[in-house]
Phi, psi and omega in degrees: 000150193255184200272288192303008212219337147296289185307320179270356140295317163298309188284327147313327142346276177286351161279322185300333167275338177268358171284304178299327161314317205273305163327252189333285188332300179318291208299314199290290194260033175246341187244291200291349141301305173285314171280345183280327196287147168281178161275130174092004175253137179270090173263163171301103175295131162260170188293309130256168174279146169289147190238084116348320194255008196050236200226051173045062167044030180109315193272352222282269179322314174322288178322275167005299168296311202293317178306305141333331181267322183258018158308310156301339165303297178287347160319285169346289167224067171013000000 
């Protein structure tokens, strides 16, 4: 097995693990919700949950590409 073929493995890897983290993360606080509500009170589902910290100004995606871009530069072209 070659050196790219170990790194884009590892890297499947690992998105496959942070999809299951981010999943169970969900079902855990989708139950901790649900589990919080008395029975029989009707309440208003909110629309979002609160983010104090928001999303970085803006740049969150951006970081986010660059970062993706230059992990594959190096994959790539060694």
């Amino acid at each position: 097995m070659g050196h790219r073929s170990r790194v884009l493995t590892f890297i499947g890897v690992l998105f496959v693990a942070l999809a299951a983290g981010a999943l169970g993360y969900n079902i855990g606080l989708s139950h901790g919700l649900a589990a919080t509500v008395p029975a029989g009170v009707a309440g208003a589902a909110p629309y979002m949950f609160y983010r104090p910290w928001g999303f970085g100004f803006g740049f969150g995606p951006l970081l986010f590409l660059l970062l993706f871009f230059f992990l594959f530069r190096v994959v790539l072209w060694g």
